[in-house]
Each structure stands twice: as structure tokens, then as C-alpha cells.
mmCIF file as gemmi writes it, N, C-alpha and C atoms, coordinates in Angstrom:
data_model
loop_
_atom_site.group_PDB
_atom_site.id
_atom_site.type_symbol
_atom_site.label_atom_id
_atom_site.label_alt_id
_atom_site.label_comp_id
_atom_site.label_asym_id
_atom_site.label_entity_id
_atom_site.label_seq_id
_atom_site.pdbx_PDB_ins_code
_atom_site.Cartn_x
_atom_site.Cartn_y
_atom_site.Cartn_z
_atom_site.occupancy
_atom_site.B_iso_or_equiv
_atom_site.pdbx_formal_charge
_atom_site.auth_seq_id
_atom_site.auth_asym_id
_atom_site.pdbx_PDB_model_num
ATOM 1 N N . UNK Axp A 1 ? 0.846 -1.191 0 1 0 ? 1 A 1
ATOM 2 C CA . UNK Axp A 1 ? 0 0 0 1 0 ? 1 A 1
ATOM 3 C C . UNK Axp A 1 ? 0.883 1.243 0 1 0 ? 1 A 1
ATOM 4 N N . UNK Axp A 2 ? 0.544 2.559 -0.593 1 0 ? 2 A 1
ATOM 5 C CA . UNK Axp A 2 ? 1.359 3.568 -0.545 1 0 ? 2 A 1
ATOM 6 C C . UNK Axp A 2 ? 1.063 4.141 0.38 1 0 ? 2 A 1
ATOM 7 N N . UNK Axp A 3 ? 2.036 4.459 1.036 1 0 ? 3 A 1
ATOM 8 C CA . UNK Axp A 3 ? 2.564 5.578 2.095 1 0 ? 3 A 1
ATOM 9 C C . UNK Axp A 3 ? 1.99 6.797 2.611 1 0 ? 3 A 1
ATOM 10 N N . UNK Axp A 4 ? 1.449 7.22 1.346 1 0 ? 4 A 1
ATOM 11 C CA . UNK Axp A 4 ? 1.164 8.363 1.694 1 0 ? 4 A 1
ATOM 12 C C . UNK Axp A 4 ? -0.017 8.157 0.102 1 0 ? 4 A 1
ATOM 13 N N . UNK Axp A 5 ? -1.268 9.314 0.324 1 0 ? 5 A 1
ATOM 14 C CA . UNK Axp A 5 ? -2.592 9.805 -0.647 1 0 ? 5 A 1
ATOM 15 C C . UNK Axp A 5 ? -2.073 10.006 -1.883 1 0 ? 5 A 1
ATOM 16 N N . UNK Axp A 6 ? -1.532 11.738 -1.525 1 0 ? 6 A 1
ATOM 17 C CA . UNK Axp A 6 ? -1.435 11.873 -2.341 1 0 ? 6 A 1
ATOM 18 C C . UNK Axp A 6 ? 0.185 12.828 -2.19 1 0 ? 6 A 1
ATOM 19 N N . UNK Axp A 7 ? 1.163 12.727 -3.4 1 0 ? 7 A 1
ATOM 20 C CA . UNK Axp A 7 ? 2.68 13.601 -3.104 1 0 ? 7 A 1
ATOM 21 C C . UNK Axp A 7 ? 2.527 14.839 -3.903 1 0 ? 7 A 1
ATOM 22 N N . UNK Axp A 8 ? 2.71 16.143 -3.519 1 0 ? 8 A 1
ATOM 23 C CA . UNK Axp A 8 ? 2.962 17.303 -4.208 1 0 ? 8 A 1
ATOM 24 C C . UNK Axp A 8 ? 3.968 17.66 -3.974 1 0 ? 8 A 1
ATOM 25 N N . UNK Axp A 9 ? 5.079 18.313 -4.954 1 0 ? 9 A 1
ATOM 26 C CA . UNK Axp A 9 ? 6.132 18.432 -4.967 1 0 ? 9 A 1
ATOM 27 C C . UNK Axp A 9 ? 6.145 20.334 -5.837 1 0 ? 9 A 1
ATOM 28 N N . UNK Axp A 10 ? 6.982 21.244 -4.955 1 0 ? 10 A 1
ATOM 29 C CA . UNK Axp A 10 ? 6.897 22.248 -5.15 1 0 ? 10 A 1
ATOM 30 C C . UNK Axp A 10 ? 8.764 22.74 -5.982 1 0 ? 10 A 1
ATOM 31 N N . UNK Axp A 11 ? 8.261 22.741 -7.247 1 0 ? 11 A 1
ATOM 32 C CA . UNK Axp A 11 ? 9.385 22.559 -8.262 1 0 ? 11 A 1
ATOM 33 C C . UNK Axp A 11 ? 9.847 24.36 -8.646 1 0 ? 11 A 1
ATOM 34 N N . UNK Axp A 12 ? 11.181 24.449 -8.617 1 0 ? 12 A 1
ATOM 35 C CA . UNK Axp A 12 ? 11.665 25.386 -9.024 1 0 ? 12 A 1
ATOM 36 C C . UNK Axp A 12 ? 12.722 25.015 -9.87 1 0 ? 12 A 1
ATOM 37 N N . UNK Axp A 13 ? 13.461 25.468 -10.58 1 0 ? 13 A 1
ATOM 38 C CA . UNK Axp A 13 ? 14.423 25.516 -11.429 1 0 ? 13 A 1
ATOM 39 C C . UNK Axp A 13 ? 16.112 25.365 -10.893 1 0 ? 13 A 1
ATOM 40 N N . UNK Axp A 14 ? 16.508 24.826 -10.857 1 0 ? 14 A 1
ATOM 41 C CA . UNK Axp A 14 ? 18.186 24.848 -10.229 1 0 ? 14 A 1
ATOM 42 C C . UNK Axp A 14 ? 18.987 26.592 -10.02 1 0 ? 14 A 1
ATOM 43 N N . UNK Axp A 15 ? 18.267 26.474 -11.467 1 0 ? 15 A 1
ATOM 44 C CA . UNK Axp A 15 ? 19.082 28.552 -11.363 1 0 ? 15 A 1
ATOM 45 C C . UNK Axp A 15 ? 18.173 29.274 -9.865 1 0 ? 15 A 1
ATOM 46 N N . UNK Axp A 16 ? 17.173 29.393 -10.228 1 0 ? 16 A 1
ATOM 47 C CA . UNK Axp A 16 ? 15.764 29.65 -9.05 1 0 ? 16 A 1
ATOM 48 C C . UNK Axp A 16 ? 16.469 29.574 -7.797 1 0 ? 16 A 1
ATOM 49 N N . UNK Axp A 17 ? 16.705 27.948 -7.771 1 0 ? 17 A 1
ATOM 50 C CA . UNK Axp A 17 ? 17.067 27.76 -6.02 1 0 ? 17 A 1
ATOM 51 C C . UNK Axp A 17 ? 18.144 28.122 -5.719 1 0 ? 17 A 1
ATOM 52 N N . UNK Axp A 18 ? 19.117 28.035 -6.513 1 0 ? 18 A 1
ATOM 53 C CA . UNK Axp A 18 ? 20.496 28.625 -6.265 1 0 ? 18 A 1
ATOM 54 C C . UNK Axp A 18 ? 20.272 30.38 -6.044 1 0 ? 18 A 1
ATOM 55 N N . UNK Axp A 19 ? 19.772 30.871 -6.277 1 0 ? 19 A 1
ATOM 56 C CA . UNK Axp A 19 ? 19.198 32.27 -6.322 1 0 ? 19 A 1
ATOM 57 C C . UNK Axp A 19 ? 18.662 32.601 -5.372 1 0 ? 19 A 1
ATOM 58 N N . UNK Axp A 20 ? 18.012 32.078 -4.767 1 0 ? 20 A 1
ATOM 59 C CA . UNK Axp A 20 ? 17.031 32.146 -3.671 1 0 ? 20 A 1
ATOM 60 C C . UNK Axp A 20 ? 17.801 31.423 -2.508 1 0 ? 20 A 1
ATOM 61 N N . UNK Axp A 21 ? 18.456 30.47 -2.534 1 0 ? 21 A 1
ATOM 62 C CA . UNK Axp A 21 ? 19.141 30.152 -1.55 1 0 ? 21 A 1
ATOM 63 C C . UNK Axp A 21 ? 20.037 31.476 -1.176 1 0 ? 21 A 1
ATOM 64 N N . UNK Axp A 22 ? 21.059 32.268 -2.458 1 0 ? 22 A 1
ATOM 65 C CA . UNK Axp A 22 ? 21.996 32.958 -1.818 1 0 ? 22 A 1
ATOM 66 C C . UNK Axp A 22 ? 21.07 34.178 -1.512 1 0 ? 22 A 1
ATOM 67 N N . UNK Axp A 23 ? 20.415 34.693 -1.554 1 0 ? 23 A 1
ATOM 68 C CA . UNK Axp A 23 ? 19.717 36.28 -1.885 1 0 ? 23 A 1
ATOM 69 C C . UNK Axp A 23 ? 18.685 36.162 -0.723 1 0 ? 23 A 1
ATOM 70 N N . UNK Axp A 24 ? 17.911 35.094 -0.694 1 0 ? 24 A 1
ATOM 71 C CA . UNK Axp A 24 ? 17.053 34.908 0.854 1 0 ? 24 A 1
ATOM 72 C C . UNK Axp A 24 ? 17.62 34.597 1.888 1 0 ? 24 A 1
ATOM 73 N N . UNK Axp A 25 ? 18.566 33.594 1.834 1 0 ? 25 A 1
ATOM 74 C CA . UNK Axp A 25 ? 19.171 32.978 3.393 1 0 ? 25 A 1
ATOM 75 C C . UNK Axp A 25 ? 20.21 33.336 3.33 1 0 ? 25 A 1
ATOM 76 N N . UNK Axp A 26 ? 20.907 33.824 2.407 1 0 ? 26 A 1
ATOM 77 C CA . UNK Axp A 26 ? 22.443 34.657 3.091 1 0 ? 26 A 1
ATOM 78 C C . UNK Axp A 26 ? 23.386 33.721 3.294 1 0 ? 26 A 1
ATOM 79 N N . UNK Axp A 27 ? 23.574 32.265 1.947 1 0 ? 27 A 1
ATOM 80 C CA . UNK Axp A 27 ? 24.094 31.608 1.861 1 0 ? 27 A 1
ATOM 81 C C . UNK Axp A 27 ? 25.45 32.307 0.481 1 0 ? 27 A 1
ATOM 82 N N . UNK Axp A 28 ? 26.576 31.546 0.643 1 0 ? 28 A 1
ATOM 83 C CA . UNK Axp A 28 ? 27.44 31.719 -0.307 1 0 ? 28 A 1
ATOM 84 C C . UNK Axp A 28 ? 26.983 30.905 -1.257 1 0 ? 28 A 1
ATOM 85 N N . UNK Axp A 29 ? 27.546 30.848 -2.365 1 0 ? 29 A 1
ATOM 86 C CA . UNK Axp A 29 ? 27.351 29.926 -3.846 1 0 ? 29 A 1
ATOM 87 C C . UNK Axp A 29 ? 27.639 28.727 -3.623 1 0 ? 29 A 1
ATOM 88 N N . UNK Axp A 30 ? 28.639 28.418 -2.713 1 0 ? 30 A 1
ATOM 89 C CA . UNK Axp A 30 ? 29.576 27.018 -2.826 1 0 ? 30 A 1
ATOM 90 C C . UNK Axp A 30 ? 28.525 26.412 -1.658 1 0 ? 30 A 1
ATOM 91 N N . UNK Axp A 31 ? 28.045 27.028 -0.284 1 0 ? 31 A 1
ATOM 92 C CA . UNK Axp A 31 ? 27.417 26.192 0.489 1 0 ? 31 A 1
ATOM 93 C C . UNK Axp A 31 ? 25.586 26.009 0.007 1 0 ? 31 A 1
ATOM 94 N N . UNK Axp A 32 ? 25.317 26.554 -0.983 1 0 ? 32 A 1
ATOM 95 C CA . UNK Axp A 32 ? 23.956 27.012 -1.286 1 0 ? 32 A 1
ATOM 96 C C . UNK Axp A 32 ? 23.889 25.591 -2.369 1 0 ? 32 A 1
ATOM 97 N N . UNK Axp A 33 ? 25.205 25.842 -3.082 1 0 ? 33 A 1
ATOM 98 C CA . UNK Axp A 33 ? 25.529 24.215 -4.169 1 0 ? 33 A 1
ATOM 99 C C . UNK Axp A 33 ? 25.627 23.107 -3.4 1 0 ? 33 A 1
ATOM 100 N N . UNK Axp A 34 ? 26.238 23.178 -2.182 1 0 ? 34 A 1
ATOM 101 C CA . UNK Axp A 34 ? 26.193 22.111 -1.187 1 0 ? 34 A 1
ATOM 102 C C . UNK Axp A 34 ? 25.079 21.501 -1.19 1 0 ? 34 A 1
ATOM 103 N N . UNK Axp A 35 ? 24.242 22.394 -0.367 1 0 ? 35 A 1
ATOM 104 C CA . UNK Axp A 35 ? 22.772 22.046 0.14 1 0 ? 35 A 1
ATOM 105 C C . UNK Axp A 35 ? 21.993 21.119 -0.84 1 0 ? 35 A 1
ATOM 106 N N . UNK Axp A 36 ? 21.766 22.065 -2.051 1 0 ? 36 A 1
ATOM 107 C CA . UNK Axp A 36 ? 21.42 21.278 -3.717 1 0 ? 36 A 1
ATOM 108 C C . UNK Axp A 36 ? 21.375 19.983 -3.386 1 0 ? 36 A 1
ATOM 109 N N . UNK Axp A 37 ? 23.231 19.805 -3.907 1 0 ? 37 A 1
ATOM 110 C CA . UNK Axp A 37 ? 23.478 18.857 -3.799 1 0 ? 37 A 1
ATOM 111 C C . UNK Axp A 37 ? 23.322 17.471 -2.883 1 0 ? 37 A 1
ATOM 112 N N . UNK Axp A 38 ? 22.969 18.469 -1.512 1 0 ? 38 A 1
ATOM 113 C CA . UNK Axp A 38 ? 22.634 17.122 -0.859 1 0 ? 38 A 1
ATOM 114 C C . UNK Axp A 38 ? 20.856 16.788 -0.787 1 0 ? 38 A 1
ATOM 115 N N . UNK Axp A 39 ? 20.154 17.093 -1.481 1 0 ? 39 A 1
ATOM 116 C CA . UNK Axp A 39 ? 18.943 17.067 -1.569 1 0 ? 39 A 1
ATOM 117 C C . UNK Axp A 39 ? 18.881 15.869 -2.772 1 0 ? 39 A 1
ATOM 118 N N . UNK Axp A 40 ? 17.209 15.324 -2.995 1 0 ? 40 A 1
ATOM 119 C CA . UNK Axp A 40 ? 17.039 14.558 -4.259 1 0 ? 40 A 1
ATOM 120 C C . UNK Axp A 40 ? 16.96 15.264 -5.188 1 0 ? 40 A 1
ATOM 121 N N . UNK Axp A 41 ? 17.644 14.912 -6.306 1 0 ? 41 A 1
ATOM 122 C CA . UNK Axp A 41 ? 17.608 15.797 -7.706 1 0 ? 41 A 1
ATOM 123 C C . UNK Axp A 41 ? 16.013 16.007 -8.286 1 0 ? 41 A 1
ATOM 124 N N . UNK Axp A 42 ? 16.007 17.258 -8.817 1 0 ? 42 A 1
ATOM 125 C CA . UNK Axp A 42 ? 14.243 17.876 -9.591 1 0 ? 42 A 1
ATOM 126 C C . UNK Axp A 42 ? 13.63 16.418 -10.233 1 0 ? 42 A 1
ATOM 127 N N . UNK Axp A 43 ? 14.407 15.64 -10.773 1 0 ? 43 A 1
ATOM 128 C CA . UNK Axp A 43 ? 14.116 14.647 -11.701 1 0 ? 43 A 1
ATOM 129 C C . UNK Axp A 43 ? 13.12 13.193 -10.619 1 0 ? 43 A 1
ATOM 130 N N . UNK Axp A 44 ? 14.438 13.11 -9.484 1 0 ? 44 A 1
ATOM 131 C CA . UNK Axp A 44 ? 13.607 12.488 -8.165 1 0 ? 44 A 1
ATOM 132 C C . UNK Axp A 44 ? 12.439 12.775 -7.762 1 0 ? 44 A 1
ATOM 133 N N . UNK Axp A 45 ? 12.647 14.042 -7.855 1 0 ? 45 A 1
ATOM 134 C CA . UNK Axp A 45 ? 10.847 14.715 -7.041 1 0 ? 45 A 1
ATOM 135 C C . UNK Axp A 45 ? 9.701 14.4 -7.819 1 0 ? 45 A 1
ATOM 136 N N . UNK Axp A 46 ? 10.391 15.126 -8.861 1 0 ? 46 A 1
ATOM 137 C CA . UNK Axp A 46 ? 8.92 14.926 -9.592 1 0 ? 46 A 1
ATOM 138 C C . UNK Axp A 46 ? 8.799 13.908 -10.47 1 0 ? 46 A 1
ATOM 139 N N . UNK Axp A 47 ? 9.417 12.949 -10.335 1 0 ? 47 A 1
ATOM 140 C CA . UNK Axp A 47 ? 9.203 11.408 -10.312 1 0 ? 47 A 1
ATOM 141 C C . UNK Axp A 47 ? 8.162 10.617 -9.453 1 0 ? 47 A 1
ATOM 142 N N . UNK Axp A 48 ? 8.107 11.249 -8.593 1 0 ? 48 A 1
ATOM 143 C CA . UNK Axp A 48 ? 7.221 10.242 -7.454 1 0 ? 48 A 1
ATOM 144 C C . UNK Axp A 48 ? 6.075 11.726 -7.487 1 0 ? 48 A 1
ATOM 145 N N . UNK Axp A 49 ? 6.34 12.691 -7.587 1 0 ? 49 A 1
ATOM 146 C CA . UNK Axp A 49 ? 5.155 13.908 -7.381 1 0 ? 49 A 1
ATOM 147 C C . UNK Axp A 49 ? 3.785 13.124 -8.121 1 0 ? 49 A 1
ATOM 148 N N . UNK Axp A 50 ? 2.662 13 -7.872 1 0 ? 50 A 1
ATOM 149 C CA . UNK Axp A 50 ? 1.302 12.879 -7.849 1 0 ? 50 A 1
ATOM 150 C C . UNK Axp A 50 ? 0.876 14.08 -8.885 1 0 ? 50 A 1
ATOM 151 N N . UNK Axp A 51 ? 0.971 15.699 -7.771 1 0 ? 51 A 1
ATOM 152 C CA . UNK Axp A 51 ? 1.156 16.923 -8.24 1 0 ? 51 A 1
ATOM 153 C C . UNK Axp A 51 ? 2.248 17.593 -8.36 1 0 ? 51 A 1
ATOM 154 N N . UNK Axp A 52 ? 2.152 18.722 -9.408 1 0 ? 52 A 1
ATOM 155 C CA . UNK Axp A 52 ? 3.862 19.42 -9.386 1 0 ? 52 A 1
ATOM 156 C C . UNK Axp A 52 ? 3.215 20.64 -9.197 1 0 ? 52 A 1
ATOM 157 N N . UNK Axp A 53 ? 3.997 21.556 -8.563 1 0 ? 53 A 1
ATOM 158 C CA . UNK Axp A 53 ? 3.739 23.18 -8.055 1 0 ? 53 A 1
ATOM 159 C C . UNK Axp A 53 ? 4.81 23.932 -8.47 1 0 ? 53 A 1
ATOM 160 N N . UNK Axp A 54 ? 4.455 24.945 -9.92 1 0 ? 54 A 1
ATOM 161 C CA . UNK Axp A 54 ? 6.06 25.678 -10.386 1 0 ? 54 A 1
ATOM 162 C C . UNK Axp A 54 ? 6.273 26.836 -9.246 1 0 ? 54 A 1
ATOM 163 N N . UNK Axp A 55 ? 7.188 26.868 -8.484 1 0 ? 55 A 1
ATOM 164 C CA . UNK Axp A 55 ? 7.552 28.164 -8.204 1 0 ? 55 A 1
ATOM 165 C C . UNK Axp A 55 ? 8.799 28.815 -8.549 1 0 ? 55 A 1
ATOM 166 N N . UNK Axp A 56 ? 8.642 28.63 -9.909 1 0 ? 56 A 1
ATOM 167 C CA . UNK Axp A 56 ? 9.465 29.768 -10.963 1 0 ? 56 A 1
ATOM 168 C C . UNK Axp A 56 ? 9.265 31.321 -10.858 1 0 ? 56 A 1
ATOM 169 N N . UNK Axp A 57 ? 8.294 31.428 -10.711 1 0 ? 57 A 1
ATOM 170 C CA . UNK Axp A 57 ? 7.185 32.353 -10.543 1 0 ? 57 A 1
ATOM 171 C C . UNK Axp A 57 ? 7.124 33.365 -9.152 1 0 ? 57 A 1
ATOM 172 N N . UNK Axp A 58 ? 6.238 34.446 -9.106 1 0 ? 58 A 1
ATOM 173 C CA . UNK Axp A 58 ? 6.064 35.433 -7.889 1 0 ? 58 A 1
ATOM 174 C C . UNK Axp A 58 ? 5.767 34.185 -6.989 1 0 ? 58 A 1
ATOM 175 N N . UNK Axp A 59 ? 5.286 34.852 -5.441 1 0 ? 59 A 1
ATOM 176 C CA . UNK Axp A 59 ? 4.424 34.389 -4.745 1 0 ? 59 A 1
ATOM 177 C C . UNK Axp A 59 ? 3.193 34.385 -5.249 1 0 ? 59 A 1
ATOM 178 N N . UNK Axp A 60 ? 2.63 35.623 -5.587 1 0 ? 60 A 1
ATOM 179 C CA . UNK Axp A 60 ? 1.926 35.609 -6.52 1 0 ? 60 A 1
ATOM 180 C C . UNK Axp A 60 ? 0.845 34.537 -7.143 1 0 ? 60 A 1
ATOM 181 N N . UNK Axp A 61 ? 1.638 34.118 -7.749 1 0 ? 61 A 1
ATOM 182 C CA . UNK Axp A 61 ? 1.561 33.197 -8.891 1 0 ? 61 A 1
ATOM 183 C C . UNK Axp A 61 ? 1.675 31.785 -8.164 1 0 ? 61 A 1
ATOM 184 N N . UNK Axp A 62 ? 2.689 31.145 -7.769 1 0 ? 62 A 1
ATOM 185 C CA . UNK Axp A 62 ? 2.605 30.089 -6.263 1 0 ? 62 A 1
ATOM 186 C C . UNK Axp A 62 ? 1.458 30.176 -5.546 1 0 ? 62 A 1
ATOM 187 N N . UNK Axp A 63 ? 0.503 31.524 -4.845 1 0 ? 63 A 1
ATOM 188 C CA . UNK Axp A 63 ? -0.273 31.096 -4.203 1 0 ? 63 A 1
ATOM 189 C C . UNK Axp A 63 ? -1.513 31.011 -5.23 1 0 ? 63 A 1
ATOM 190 N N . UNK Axp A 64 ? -1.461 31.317 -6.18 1 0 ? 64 A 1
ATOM 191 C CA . UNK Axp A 64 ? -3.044 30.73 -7.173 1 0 ? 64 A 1
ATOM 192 C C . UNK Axp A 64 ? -2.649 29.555 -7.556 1 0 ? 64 A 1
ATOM 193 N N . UNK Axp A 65 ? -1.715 28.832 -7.464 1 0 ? 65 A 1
ATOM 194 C CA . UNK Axp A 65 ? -1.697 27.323 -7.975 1 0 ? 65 A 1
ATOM 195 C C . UNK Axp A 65 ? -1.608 26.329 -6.396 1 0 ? 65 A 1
ATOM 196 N N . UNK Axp A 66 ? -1.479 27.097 -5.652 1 0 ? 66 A 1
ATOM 197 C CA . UNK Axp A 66 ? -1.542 26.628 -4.526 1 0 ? 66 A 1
ATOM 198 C C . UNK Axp A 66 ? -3.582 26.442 -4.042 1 0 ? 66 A 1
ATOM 199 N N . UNK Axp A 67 ? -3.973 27.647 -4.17 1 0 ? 67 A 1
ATOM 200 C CA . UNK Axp A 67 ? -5.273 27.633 -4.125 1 0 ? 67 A 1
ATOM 201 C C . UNK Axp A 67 ? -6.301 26.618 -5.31 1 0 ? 67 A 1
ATOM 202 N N . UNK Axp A 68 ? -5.686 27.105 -6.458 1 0 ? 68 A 1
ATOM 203 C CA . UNK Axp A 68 ? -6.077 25.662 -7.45 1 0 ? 68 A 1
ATOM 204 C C . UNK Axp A 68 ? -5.738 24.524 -7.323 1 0 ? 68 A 1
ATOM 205 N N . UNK Axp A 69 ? -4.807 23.571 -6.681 1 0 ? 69 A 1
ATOM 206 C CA . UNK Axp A 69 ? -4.651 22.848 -5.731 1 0 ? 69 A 1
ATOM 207 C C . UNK Axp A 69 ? -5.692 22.436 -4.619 1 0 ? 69 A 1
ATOM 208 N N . UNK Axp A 70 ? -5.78 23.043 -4.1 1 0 ? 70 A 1
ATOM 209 C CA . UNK Axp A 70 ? -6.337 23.206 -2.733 1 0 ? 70 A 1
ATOM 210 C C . UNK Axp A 70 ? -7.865 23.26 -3.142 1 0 ? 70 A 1
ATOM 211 N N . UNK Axp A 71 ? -8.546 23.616 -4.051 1 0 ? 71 A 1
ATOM 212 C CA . UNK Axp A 71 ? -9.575 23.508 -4.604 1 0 ? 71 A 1
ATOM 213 C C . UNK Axp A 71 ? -9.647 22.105 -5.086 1 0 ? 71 A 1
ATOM 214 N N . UNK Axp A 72 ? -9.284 22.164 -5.931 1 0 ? 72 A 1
ATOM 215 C CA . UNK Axp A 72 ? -9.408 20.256 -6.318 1 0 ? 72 A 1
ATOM 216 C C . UNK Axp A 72 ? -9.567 19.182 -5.374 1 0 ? 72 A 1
ATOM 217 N N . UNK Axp A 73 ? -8.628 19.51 -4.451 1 0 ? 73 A 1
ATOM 218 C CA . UNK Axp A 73 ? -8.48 18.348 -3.695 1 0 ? 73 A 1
ATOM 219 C C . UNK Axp A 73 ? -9.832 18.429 -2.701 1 0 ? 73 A 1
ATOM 220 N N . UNK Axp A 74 ? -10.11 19.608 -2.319 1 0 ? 74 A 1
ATOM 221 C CA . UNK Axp A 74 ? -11.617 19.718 -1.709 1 0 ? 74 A 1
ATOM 222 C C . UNK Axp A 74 ? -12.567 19.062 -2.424 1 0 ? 74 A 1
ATOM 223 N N . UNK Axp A 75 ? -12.507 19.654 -3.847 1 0 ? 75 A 1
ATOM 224 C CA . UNK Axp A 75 ? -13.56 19.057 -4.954 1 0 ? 75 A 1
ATOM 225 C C . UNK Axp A 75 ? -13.388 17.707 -4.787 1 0 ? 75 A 1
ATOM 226 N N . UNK Axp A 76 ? -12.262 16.531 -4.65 1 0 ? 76 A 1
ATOM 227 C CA . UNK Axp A 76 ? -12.362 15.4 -4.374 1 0 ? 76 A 1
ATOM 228 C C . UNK Axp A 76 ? -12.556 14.713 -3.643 1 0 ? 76 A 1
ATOM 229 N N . UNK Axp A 77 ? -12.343 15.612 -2.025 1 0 ? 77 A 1
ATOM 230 C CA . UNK Axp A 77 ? -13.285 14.91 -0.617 1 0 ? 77 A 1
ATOM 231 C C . UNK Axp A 77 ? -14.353 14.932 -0.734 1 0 ? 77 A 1
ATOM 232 N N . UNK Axp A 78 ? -14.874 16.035 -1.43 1 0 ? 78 A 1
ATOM 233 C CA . UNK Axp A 78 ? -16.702 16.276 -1.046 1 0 ? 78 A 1
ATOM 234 C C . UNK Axp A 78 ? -17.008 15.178 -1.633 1 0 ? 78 A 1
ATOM 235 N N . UNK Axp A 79 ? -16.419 14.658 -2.63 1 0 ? 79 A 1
ATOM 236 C CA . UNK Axp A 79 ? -17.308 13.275 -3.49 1 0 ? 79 A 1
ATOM 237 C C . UNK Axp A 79 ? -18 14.161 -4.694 1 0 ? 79 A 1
């Protein structure tokens, strides 16, 4: 039996996270590549992802696919 319902996986771009790692958390390049690196590769995730969530994008934009999300899955409890 699986583990878990259902997997959503919130996908950004390698350039993205490397970007956001140094510019939000006040990481250097080399420990921000670290981190990456020690994570499962984009290809892993959204391999097993169910759903995928781009946050390429604003917040913005993340929280209407977050809410379209979040709609569906309501739409699928109610029956």
C-alpha cells in the first residue's frame, strides 16, 4: 500500500534555487551548491510527485496554484 494519498512536490528551477538560496538565506554559492546537492535531484521529485507546483514564478503566482490545488483536492473529498 502507498505511504502516503497523495505527493505534491513544489518545483523550481536549479538557477531559481540557487538564487534564492543565496539572496534569501544569506548563503554563499559554494554552500547554497552544497545544500542542492545534498537534496534529491528535480528529476527524483517529480518522479514520485502525484502533483507538481512551479515556483518559478512570484508568490503571486505560487499562491493561485496553490489555491487551485487546494480547490481540487476539496472538490475530491466532497465526493
Amino acid at each position: 500500500a502507498p505511504r502516503y494519498d497523495l505527493v505534491i512536490v513544489v518545483d523550481a528551477a536549479p538557477e531559481t534555487q540557487l538564487e534564492r538560496l543565496v539572496e534569501l538565506r544569506g548563503m554563499d554559492e559554494s554552500e547554497a551548491r552544497a545544500r542542492m546537492a545534498a537534496q534529491a535531484t528535480r528529476e527524483q521529485r517529480r518522479a514520485i510527485a502525484d502533483v507538481v507546483i512551479d515556483n518559478d514564478g512570484s508568490r503571486e503566482q505560487l499562491a493561485a496554484q496553490v489555491e487551485s490545488v487546494w480547490a481540487e483536492l476539496a472538490r475530491r473529498a466532497a465526493g
